[in-house]
C-alpha positions in Angstrom: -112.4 69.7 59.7 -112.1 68.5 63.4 -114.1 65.8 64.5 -117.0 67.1 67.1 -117.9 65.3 70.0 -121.7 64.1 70.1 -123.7 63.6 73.3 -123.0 59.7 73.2 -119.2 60.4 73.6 -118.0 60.5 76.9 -115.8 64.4 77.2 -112.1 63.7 77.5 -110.6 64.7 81.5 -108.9 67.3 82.0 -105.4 66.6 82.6 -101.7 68.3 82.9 -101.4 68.4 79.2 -105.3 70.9 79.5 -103.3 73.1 82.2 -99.9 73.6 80.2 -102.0 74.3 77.3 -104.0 77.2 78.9 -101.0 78.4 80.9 -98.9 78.7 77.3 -102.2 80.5 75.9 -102.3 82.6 78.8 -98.5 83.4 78.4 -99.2 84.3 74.4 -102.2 86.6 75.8 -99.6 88.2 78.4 -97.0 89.1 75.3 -99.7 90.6 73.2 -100.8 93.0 75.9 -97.3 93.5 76.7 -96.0 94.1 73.2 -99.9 95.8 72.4 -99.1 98.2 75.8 -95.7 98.7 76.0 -96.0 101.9 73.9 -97.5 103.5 77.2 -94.5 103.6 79.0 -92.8 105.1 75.8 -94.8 108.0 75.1 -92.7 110.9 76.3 -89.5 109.8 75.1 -91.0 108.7 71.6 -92.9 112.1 71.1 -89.8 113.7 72.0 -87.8 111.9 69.6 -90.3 112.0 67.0 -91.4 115.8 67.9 -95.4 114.4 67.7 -98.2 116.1 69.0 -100.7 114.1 72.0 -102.9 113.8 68.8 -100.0 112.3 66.5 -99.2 109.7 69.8 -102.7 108.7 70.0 -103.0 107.7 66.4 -99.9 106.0 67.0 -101.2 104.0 70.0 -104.5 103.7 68.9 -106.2 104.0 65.4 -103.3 102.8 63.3 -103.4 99.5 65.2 -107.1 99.8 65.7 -108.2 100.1 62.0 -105.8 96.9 60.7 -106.5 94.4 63.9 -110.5 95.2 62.8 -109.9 94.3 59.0 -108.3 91.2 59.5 -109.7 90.0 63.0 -113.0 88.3 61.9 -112.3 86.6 58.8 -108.5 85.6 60.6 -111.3 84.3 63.2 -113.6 82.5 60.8 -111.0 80.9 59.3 -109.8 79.7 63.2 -113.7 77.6 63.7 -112.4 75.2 60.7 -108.7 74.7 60.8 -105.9 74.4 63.4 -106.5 76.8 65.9 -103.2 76.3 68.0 -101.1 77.1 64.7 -102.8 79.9 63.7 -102.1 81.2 66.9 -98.2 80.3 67.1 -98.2 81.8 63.7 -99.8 84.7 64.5 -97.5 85.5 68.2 -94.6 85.0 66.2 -95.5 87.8 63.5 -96.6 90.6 65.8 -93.1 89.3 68.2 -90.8 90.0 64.8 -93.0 93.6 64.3 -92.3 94.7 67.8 -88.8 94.2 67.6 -89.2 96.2 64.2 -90.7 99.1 66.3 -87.0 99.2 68.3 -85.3 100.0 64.9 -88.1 103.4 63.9 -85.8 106.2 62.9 -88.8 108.1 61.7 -92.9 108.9 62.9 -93.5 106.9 60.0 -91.7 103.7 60.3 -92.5 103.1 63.8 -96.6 103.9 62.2 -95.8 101.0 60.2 -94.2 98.8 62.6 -97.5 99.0 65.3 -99.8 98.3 62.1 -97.9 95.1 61.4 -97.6 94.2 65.0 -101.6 94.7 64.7 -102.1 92.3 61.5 -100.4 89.5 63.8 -102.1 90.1 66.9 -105.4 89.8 64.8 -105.4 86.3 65.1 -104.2 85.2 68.7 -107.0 86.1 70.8 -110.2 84.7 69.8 -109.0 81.3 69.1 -107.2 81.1 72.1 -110.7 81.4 73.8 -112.3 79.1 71.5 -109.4 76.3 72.2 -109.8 77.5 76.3 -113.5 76.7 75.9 -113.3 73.3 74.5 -110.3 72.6 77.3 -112.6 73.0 80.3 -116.4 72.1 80.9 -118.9 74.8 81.5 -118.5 74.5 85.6 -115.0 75.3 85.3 -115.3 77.4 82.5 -115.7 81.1 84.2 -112.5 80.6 86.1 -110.3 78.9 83.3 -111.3 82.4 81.3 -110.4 84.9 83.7 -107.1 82.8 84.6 -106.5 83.3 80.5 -107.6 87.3 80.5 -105.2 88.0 83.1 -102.8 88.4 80.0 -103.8 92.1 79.4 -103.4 92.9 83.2 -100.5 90.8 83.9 -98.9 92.3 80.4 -99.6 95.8 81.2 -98.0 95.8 84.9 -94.8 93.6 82.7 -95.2 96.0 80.2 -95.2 99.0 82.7 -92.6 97.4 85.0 -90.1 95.9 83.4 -90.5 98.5 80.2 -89.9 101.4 82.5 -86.8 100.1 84.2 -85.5 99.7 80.5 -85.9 102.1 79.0 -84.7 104.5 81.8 -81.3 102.8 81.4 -81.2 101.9 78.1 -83.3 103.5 76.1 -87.1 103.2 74.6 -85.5 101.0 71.8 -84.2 98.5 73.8 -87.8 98.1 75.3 -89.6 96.6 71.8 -86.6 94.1 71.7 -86.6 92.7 74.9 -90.2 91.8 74.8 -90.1 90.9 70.9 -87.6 88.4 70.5 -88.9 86.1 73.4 -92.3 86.3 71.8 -90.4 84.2 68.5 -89.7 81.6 70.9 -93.2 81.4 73.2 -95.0 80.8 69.6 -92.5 77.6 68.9 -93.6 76.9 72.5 -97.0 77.1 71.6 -97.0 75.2 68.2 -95.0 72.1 69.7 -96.9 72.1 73.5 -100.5 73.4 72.9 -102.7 70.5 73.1 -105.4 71.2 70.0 -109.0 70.0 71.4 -111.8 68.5 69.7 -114.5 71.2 69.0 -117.6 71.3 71.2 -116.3 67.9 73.5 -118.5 69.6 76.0 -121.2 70.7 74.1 -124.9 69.4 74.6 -125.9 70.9 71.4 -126.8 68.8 68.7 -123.8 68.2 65.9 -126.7 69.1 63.1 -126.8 72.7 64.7 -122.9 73.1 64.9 -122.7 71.8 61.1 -125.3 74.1 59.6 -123.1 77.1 61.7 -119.9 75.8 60.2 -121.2 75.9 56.3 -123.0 79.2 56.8 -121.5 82.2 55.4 -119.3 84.4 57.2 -121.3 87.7 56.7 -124.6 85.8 57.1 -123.1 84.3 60.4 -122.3 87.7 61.5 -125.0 89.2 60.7 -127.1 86.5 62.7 -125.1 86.9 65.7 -125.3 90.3 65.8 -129.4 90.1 65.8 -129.1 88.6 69.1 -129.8 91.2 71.4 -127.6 90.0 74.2 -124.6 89.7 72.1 -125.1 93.2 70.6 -125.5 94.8 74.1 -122.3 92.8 75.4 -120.4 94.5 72.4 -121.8 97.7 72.7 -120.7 97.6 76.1 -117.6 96.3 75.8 -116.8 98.6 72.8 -117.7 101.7 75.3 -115.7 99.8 78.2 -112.4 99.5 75.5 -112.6 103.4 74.7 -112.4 104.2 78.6 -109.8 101.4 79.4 -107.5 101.8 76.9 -107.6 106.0 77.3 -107.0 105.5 80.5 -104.2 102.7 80.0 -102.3 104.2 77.7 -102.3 107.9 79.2 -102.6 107.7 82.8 -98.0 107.1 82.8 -97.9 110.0 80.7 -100.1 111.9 83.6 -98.0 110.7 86.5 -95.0 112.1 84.4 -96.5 115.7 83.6 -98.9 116.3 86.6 -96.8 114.3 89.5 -93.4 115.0 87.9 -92.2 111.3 88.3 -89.5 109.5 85.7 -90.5 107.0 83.2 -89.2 104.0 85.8 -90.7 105.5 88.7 -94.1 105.9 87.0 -93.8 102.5 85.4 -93.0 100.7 88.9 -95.5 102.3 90.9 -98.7 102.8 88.1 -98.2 99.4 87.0 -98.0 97.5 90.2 -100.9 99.2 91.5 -102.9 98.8 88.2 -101.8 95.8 87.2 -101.9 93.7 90.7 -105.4 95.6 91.2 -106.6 93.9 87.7 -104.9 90.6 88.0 -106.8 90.1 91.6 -110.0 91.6 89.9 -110.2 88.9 87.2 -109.6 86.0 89.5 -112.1 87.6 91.6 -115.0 87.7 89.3 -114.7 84.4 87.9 -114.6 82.6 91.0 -117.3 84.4 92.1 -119.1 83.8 88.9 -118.8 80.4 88.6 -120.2 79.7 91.4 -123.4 82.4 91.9 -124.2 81.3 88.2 -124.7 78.1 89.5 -128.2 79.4 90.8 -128.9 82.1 88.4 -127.4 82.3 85.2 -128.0 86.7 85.4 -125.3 87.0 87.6 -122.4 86.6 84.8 -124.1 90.3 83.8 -125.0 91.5 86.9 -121.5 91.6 87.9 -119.7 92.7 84.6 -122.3 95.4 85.3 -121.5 96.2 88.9 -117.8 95.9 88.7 -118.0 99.0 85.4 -119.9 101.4 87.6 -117.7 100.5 90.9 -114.6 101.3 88.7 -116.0 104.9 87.8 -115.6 107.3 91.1 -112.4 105.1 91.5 -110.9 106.3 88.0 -112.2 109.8 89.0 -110.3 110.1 92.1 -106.9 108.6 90.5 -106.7 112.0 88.3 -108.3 114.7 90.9 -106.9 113.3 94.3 -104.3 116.0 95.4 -100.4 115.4 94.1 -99.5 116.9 97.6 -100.6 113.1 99.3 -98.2 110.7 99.3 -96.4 107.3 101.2 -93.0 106.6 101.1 -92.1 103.5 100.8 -88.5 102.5 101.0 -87.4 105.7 99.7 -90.4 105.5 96.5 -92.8 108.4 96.3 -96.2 106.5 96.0 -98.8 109.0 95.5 -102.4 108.4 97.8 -103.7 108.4 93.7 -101.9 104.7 93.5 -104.8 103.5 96.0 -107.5 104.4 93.1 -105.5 103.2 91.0 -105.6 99.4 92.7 -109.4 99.8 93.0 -109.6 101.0 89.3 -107.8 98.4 88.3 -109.6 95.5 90.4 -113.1 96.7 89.6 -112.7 97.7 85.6 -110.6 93.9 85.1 -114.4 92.5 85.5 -116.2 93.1 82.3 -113.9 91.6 80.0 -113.5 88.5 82.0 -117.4 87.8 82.3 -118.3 89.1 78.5 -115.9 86.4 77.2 -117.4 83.8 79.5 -120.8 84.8 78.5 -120.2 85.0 74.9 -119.1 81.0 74.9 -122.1 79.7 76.2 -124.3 81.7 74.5 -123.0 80.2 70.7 -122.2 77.0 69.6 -118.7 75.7 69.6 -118.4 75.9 65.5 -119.5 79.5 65.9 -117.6 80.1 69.4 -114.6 82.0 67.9 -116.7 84.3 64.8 -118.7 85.0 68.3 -115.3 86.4 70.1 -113.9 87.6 67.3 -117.0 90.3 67.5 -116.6 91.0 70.9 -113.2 91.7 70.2 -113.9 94.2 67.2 -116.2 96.1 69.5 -112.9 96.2 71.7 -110.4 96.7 69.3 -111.9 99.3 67.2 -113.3 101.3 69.5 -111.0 100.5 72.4 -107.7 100.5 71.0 -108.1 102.5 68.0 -110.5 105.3 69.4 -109.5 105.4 73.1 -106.1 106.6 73.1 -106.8 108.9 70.3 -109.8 110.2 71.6 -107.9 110.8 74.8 -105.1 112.8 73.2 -107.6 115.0 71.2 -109.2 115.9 74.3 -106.1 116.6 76.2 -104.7 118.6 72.9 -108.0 120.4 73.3 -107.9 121.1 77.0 -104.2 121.9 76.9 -105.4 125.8 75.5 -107.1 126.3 78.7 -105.6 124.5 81.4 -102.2 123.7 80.1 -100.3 120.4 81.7 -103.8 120.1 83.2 -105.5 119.2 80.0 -104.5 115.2 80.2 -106.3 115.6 83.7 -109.9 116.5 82.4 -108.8 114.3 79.1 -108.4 111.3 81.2 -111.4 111.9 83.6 -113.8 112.4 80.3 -113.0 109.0 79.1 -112.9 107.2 82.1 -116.9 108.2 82.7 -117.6 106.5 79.3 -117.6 103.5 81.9 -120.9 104.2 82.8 -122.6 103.7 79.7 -120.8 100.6 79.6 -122.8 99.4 82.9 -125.9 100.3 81.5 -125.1 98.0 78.2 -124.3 95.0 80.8 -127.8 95.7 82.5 -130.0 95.6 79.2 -128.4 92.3 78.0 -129.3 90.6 81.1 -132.6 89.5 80.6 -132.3 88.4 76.7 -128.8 86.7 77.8 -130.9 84.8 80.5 -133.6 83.5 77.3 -130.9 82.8 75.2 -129.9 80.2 77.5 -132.5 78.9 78.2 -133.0 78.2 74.4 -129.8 76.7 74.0 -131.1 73.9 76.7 -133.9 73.7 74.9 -132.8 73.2 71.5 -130.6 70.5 72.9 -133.2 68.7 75.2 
């Protein structure tokens, strides 16, 4: 086990060496979400192939890499607050990398099922201790920021994934797609393994080492079952699970609308959707945690306050990216850009919020022994509900409403889950207060 850091030891600087480490976590983060998303862009051609139904795509997309990610993601996690967290996650970026390339080589519904679940089991255990390493890089002051630089890897992935992923596969195919985001993936993880500076756990911690011991020797269902009886944890993952259900419907589905409803190709809709989303988030996250870090400075609330603001801001901006008339477009240097693309950027700036300031929460609410069992919750909430009900839900609906309005039914689809997001702001408002106590507990345990 790492040594800890006690009060008496002075914290170490941070230095080029702490920058280059979060950027090459950052980078992994980016190639999850790329490799995680990338399947987006892919739907029509891979249903086509395939002959799948919207239901068959969004167990594809969603519960079949949903289901695994949750069985292995919190004890992967556990395992992550007492051993080398940088090589579990070079280890872990270099499976899922090897699994997406696998997913170029599907000649049947059934191997490419198998590929995405494998590319799940690695992906299991490269996000939570990521957080827990970027926590221990930075102190608390700089803490907010240093996190939403990091969670820029699903925005900045899914406008790569979008971009780049389109232009592929329109002139090479959808299989060339997993392998030119797959194989770089087995080189960032030898990055990450040779360059990623491994911190001391908790060397800006104020709590005392006794508390971060007993943490470390408690059990992991104990531990989880502690952390989940905190009230402001529980709300931050019910609302984050709600959040994941709406953002990853809409993620995965809303290229697959601009194709049916606005009658674009798989590059146009991948340049245009994914700028606009992906710029929209990427601003968004820098956004918030500037501006958290510095209103938390005179009241701790605001870290919720905003992850609750910026879900219900994102709502009537969804809503209008699906209903705005397909008649309303720019061109721009001979590119159709629909007025929807406009939503989209606000959508995308506003909705990047939550998972940015629930992180950032979640870290100082724990100790640093418990940090990543702490993420790796969040993350479940996420994961499961997010990723493995949100594209699937989506495609059930828009299977449903396809008997009724035909090519409209991923319209009303897409609109249902995106709504979801205001449940999600009334999660963020509820852990406020007991978020604010916990806090103050924390201080007092360690005064």
């Amino acid at each position: 086990m790492q040594r800890m850091h006690t009060p008496q030891t002075p914290p170490p600087a941070v230095s080029w060496r702490t920058h280059l480490s979060l950027a090459l976590l950052a980078l992994v983060y980016i190639f999850s979400f790329i490799d995680r998303q990338v399947l987006s862009i892919l739907l029509e051609p891979v249903k086509q192939e395939f002959g799948a139904s919207d239901t068959e795509m969004g167990l594809l997309t969603g519960l079949a890499f949903g289901l695994i990610y949750a069985m292995l993601g919190v004890p992967v996690w556990r395992l992550a607050d007492t051993r080398n967290r940088r090589n579990i996650v070079a280890l872990c970026c270099g499976i899922w990398s090897l699994a997406t390339a696998a997913c170029g080589m599907a000649t049947q519904y059934w191997h490419m099922l198998l590929a995405r679940m494998s590319v799940a089991v690695g992906e299991a255990g490269g996000m939570a201790p990521s957080v827990s390493i970027v926590s221990d890089l930075y102190p608390p002051k700089m803490r907010s920021f240093a996190i939403s630089l990091f969670m820029m890897g699903p925005n900045l992935g899914t406008l790569l994934g979008l971009v780049i992923g389109g232009m592929v596969a329109q002139h090479y195919g959808w299989r060339s797609v997993f392998l030119a985001f797959g194989i770089p993936g087995v080189i960032l993880a030898l990055l990450v393994y040779f360059f990623v500076k491994e911190p001391a756990r908790g060397a800006y911690e104020s709590i005392k080492p006794a508390a971060q011991g007993s943490a470390a020797r408690e059990s992991m269902f104990r531990q989880v079952r502690r952390l989940l009886g905190m009230a402001p944890l529980r709300n931050i993952c019910i609302a984050c699970g709600v959040a994941g259900i709406a953002g990853y419907g809409y993620g995965v589905w809303a290229p697959s609308f601009f194709m049916r409803i606005h009658g674009m190709s798989i590059s146009h809709a991948g340049l245009v959707f994914g700028l606009a989303s992906g710029l929209g988030a990427v601003f968004g996250a820098m956004f918030c945690g500037w501006l958290s870090d510095r209103l938390t400075q005179r009241d701790s609330r605001w870290q919720l306050r905003l992850a609750a603001m910026g879900t219900f801001c994102a709502v009537p901006a969804g809503v209008a990216v699906f209903f705005w008339p397909v008649s309303d477009f720019w061109t721009v240097a001979g590119i159709k850009v629909p007025y929807a693309m406009a939503f989209a950027l606000l959508f995308g700036f506003f909705a990047s919020w939550f998972a940015t300031l629930a992180y950032s929460a979640v870290s100082q609410m724990v100790t640093a022994a418990e940090r990543s069992v702490a993420s790796a919750l969040l993350n479940l909430f996420m994961t499961l509900l997010g990723v493995g009900l949100g594209p699937l839900v989506t495609g059930i609906l828009s299977d449903y409403f396809a008997r009724t309005h035909g090519s409209e039914g991923l319209r009303w689809a897409l609109m249902g889950v995106t709504s979801l997001l205001v449940i999600t702001s009334l999660f963020f408002a509820l852990a406020i207060r007991p978020f604010q106590q916990r806090l103050q507990q924390l201080q007092m345990n360690a005064a």
